[in-house]
C-alpha positions in Angstrom: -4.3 17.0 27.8 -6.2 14.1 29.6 -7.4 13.0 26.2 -4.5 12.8 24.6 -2.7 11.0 26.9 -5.7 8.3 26.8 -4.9 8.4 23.0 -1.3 8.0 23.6 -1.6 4.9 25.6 -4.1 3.1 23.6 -2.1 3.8 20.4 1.5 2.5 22.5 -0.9 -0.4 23.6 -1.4 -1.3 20.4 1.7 -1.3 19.4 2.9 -3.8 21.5 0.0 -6.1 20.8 0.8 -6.0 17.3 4.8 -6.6 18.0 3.9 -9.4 20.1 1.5 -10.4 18.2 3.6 -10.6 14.6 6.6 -12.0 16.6 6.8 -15.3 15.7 5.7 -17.7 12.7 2.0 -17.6 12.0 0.1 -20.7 13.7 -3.3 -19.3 11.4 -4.0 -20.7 8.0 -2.4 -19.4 5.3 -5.8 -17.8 3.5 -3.9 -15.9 0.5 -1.3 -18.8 -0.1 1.1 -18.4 -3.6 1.0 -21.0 -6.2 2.2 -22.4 -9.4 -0.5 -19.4 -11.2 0.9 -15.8 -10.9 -1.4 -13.5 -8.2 -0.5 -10.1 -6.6 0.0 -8.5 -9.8 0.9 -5.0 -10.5 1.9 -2.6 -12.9 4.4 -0.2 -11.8 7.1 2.0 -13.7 10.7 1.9 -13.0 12.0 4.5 -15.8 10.1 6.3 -18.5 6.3 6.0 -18.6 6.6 6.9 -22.4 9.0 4.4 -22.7 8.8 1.4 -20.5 6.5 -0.4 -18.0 7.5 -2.0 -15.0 5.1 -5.5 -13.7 5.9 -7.2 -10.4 3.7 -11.2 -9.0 4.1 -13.8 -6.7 4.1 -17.4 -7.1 5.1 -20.2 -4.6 8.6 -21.3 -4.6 7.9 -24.3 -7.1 8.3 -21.8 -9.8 11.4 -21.3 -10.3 12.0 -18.8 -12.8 9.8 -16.2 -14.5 8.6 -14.3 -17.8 6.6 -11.5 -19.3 5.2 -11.7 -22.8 4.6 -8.2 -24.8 2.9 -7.3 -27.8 1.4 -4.4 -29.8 -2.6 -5.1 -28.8 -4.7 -5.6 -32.0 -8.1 -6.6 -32.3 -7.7 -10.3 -33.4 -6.1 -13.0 -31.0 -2.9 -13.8 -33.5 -1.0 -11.2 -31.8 0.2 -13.3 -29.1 2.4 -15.3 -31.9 4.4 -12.0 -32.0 4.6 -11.7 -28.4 8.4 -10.7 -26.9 9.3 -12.8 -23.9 11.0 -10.6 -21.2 12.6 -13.0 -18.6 12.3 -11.9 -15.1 14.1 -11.2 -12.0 12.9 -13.3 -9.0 13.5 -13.5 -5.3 12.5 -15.1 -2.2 10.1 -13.4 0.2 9.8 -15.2 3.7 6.7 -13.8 5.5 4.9 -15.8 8.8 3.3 -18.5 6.5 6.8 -19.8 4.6 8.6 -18.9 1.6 7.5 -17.1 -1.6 8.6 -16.2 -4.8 8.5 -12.6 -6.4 9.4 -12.1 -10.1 9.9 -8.9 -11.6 10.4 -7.7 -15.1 11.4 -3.8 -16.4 10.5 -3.7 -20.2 12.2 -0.8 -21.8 12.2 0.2 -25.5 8.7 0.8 -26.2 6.5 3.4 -27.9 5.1 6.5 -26.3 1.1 6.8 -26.7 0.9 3.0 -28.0 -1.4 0.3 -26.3 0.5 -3.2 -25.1 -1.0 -6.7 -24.7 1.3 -8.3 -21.6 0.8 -11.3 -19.6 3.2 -13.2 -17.0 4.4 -16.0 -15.8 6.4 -19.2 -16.9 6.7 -21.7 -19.5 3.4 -23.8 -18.7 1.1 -20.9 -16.4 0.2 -17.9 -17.2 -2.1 -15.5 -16.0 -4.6 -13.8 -18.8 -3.9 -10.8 -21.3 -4.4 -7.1 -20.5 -3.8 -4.0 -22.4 -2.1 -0.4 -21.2 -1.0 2.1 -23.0 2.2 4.4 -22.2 2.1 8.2 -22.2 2.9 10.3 -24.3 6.0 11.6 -25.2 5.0 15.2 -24.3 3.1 17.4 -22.5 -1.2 16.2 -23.2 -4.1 15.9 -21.0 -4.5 13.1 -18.3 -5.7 12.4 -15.0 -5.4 10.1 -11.9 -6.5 8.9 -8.9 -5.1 9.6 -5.1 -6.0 7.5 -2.6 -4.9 8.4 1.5 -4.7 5.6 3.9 -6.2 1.9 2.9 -4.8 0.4 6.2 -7.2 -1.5 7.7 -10.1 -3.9 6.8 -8.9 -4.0 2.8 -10.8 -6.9 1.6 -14.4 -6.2 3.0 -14.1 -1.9 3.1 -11.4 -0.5 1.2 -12.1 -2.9 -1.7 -15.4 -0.5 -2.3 -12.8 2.5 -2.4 -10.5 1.3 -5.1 -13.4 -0.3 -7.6 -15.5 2.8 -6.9 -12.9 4.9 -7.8 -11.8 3.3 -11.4 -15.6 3.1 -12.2 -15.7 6.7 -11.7 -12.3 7.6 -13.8 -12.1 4.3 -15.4 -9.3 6.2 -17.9 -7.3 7.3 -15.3 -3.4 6.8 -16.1 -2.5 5.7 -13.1 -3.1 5.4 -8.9 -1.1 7.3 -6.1 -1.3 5.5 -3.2 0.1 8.0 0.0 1.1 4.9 2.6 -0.1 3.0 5.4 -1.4 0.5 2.2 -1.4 -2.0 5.2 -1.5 -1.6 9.2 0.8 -4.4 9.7 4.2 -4.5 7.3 4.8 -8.2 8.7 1.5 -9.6 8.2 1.8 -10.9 4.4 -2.4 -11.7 4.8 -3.1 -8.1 4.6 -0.8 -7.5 1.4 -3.1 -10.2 0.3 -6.2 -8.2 1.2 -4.7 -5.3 -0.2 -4.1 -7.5 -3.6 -7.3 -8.4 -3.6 -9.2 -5.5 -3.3 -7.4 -4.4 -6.3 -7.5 -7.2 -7.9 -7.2 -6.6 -12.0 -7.3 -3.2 -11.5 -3.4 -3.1 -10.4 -2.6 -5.1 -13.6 -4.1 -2.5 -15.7 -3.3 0.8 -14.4 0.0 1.5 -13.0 0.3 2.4 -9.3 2.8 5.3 -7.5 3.3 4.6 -3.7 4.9 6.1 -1.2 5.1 4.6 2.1 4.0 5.1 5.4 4.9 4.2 9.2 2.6 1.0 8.7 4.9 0.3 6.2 8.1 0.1 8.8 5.9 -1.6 11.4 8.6 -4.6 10.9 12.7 -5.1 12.4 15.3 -6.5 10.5 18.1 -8.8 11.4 20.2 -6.1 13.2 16.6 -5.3 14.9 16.5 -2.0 13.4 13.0 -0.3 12.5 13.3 -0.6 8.7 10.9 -1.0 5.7 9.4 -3.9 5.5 10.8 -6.6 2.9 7.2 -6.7 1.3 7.7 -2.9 -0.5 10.7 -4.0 -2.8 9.7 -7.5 -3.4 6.3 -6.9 -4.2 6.9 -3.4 -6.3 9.2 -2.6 -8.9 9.6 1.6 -8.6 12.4 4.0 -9.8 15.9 3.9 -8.2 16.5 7.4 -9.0 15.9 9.0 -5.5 18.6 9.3 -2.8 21.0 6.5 -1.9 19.5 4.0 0.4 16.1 4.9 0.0 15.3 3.4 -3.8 11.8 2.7 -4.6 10.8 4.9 -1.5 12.0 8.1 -2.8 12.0 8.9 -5.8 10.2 10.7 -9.3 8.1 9.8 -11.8 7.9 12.4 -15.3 4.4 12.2 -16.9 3.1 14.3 -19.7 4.0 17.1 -18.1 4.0 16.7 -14.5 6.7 15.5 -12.1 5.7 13.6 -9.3 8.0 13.1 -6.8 7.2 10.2 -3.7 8.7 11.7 -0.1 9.8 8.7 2.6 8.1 10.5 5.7 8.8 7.7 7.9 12.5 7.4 7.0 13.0 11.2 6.9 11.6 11.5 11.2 12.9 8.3 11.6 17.1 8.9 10.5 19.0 12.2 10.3 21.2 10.7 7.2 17.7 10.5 5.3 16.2 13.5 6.2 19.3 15.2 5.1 19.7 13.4 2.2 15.8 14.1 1.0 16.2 17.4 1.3 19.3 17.7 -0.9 17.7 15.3 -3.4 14.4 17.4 -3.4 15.7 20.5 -4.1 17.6 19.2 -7.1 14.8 17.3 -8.5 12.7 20.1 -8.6 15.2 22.8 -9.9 15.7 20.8 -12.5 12.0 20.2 -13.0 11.7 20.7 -17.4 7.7 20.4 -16.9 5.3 22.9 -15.8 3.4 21.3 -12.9 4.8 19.2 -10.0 2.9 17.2 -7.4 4.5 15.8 -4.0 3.2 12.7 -2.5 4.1 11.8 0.9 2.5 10.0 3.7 3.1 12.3 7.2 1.1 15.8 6.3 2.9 19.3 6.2 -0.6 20.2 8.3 -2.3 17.8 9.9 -6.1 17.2 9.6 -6.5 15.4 13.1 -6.8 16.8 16.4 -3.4 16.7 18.7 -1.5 16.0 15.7 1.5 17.7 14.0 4.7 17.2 12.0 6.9 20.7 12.8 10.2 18.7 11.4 8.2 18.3 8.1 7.0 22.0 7.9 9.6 24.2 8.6 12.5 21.7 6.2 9.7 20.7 3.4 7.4 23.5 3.0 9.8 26.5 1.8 11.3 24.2 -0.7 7.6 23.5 -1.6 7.1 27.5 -2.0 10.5 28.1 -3.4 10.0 25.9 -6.6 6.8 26.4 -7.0 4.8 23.0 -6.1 1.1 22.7 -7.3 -0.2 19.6 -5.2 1.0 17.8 -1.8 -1.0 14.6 -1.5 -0.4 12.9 1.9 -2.6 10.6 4.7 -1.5 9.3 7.8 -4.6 11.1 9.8 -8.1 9.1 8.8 -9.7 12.3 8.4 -9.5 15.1 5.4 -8.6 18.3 4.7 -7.7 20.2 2.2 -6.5 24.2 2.4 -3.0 25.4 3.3 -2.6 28.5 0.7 -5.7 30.8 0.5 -6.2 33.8 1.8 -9.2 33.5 4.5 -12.8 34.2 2.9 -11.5 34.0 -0.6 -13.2 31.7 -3.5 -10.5 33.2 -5.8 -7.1 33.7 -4.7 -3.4 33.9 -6.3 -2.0 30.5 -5.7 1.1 31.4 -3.0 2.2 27.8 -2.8 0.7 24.0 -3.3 -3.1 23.2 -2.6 -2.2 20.7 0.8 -4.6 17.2 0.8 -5.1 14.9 3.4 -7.3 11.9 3.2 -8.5 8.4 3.9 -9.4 5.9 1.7 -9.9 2.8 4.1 -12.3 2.6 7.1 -10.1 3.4 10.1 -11.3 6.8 11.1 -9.1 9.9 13.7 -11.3 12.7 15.3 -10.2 16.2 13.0 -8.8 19.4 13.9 -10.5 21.3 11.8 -7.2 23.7 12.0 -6.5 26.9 10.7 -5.4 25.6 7.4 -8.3 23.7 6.6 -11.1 24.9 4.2 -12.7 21.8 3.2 -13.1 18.7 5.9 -14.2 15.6 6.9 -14.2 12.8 9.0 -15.6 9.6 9.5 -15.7 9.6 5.2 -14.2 7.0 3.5 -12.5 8.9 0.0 -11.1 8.9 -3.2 -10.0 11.7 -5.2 -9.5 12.3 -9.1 -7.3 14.9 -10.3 -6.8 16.0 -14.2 -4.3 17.5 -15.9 -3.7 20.0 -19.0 -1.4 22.5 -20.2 -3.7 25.2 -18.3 -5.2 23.5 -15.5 -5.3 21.0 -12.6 -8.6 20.0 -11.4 -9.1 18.1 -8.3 -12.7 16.4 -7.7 -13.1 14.1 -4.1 -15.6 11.9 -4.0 -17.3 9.8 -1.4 -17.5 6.3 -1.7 -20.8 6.5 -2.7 -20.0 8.4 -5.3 -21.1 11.9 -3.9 -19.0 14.9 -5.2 -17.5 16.2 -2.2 -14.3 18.5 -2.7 -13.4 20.3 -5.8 -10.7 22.4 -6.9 -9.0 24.2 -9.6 -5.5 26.2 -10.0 -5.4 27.7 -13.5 -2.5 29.0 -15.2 -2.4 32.8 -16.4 0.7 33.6 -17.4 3.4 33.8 -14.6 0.4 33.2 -12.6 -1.2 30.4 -10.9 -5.0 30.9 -10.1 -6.5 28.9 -7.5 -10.6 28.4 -8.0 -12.4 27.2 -4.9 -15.3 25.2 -6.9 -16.3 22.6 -3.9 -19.8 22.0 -4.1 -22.0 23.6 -1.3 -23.3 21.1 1.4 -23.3 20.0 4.8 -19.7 18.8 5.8 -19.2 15.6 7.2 -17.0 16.1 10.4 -19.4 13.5 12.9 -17.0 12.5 15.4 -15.9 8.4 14.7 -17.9 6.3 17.5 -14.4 5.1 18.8 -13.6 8.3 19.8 -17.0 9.6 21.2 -16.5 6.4 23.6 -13.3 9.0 25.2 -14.6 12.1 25.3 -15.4 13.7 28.1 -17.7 16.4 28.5 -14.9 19.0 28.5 -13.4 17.3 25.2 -17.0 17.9 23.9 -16.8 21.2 24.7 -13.3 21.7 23.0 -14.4 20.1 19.8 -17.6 22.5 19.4 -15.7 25.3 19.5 -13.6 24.2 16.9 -16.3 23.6 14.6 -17.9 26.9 15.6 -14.8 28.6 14.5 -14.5 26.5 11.5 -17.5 27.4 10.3 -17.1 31.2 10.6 -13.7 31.3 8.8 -15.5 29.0 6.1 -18.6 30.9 5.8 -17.7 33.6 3.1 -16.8 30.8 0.9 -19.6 28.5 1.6 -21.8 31.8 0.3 -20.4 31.6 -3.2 -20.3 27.9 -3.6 -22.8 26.0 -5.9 -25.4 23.6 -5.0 -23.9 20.4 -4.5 -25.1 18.4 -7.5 -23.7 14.3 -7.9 -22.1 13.3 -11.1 -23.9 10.4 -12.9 
């Protein structure tokens, strides 16, 4: 109890550093100031991925008004004479460092399975060409890539994350990002980290977020806790989730999967949107036409570090999880990872009862980890990302390191009615080393406490670990 009330306080410390801190108007150098060139671009979908694609960027206020160009990509350069000019929403932005521009376009009417040329900006600027393609019409094999918690440190540590990733699945559809993007939703320097980290990337493979508590780190006029005005100016995302919470809840239909985006923060935060969620959630996923679903949210149904949990979120989400049958919930908000939730203790093969449950961390802010009763994979102190595929009788879900080491791996396999999970993580020596920030609090008793843990870790784990191949790193 003495350490978590050490915790406690240095986490409310920091809190009010960063309120006080964020406060007023930036007396720093701007270092990611807009101009007359579009920057902080991103793909995003508002409607039908088959269909449509949706691209959000920033310029300074000089630039007045906005444009996308779109064409069918072919191999010679006269395509751009038969470009389609898209005109764009814009908006003002006002962060610490002044005013901003954010332009937005929704282009609807396109072919399923066909590859684009786009480009944005205005009359006389114009950032370069890039391809996508949209999905298919129908159910057909994909994949993707989950990242947990970015946060801190974007442009010198999670940049390394993101480009590692894509190298690894450099076909992947699109990105899920599961919140906390940012630590502070007022500070528009670390959207501009985060921006850059991505960098091209975000203009060439559409992201899904959800957000997280970092992301309501910000007040609005009426001094409310609220999300910050970054989210809908910077993404354009569907509107089809519950009143009041568009862009921040809501579902995306891909070849076959639905993937829905939970608002964590809102739902513990406001009774009205925790009420509403459910009611929306449960609809969405009766009515589900495709055969797989996959949640995203940021706060975890089980949480993966120590002195952590989210009862409100388990007993209100999890039996509609069960109920309709969810494969995947992919979540962050605790630094560390785990993955378990649904299989029987011991087992390498077991009837999938309800969704595989992920945590994980993509940036390099790092928690201490339960190593809980759920958990049959873990690590901490790991910077991740994960690649998931998807096929008419499969999901498989590989994590890798940043360095590029196979970590986690997982497959539920339809048979039937049936769904089959497949333990397939490769066997080697877990990561859970304690982060040096919290081996500066412990104590010896919290020492003591944590090795027990492990020891019992270990023992539930160590029927699988027998079956489990020789970890081998994919080249």
């Amino acid at each position: 109890m003495e350490m978590y009330t050490r915790r406690l306080f240095a986490c409310l410390s920091l809190l009010m550093f960063s309120a006080a801190l964020f406060a007023q108007p930036s007396t720093q150098p701007d270092r990611f100031p807009p101009g007359l060139y579009p920057d902080r671009i991103i793909l995003t979908w508002k409607s039908n991925p088959a269909t449509s694609i949706a691209v959000t960027w920033r310029t300074s206020t000089e630039v007045t008004k906005g444009q996308a160009q779109i064409a069918l990509a072919d191999p010679g350069p006269d395509f751009v004479e038969k470009a389609a000019k898209k005109p764009a929403q814009t908006e003002t932005l006002k962060s610490e460092y002044g005013l901003a521009h954010y332009h937005s376009v929704n282009i609807e009417g396109l072919s399923p399975n066909t590859t684009y040329a786009i480009r944005v900006g205005d009359s006389l600027r114009w950032s370069e060409w890039t391809h996508f393609t949209t999905a298919k019409a129908e159910l057909a094999p994909f994949s993707f890539i989950y990242f947990g918690d970015a946060q801190t440190e974007l442009k010198s540590l999670w940049s390394r994350c993101i480009r590692e990733a894509v190298l690894q699945a450099p076909k992947a559809s699109f990105m899920i990002h599961a919140g906390d993007l940012i630590n502070n939703a007022r500070r528009d320097e670390e959207w501009g980290e985060w921006h850059y980290a991505g960098g091209w990337l975000n203009f060439k493979i559409p992201s899904i977020a959800t957000p997280g508590n970092h992301e309501y780190s910000y007040r609005d006029a009426q001094n409310k806790v609220a999300l910050t005005p970054h989210w809908r100016a910077g993404f354009t995302l569907p509107e089809n989730g519950p009143k009041g919470l568009e862009e921040s809840c809501y579902y995306v239909d891909y070849q076959g999967v639905r993937i829905v985006s939970l608002n964590t923060q809102a739902y513990l935060f406001f009774d009205q949107d925790s009420v509403s969620q459910i009611q929306w959630l449960e609809k969405v996923l009766a009515e589900n036409p495709h055969p797989w679903s996959v949640v995203t949210m940021h706060h975890p149904v089980y949480s993966s570090k120590e002195g952590r949990d989210n009862p409100t979120i388990r007993e209100k989400l999890k039996p509609i999880f069960e109920k309709y049958g969810v494969d995947l919930v992919l979540q962050g908000h605790d630094h560390t990872y785990g993955r378990g939730g649904n299989i029987p203790e011991g087992k390498l093969y077991a009837d999938a009862k309800g969704p595989v449950y992920v945590v994980s961390v993509s940036g390099p802010k790092m928690y201490d980890i339960s190593l809980g009763d759920w958990m049959y994979r873990a690590a901490s102190n790991t910077q991740l990302y994960q690649i998931v595929q998807v096929d008419a009788q499969r999901i498989r879900y590989e994590a890798y390191t940043v360095t590029n080491q196979l970590y986690d791996a997982f497959e539920i396999r339809r048979q039937g009615d049936k769904k089959r999970f497949v333990d397939e993580a490769p066997n080697l020596e877990e990561r859970v080393e304690v982060p040096q920030v919290f081996k500066n609090l412990y104590h010896d008793s919290d020492w003591k406490e944590f090795k027990a843990r492990y020891a019992a870790y270990k023992a539930k784990t160590a029927a699988i670990v027998r079956y489990r191949k020789p970890a081998k790193n994919k080249k």
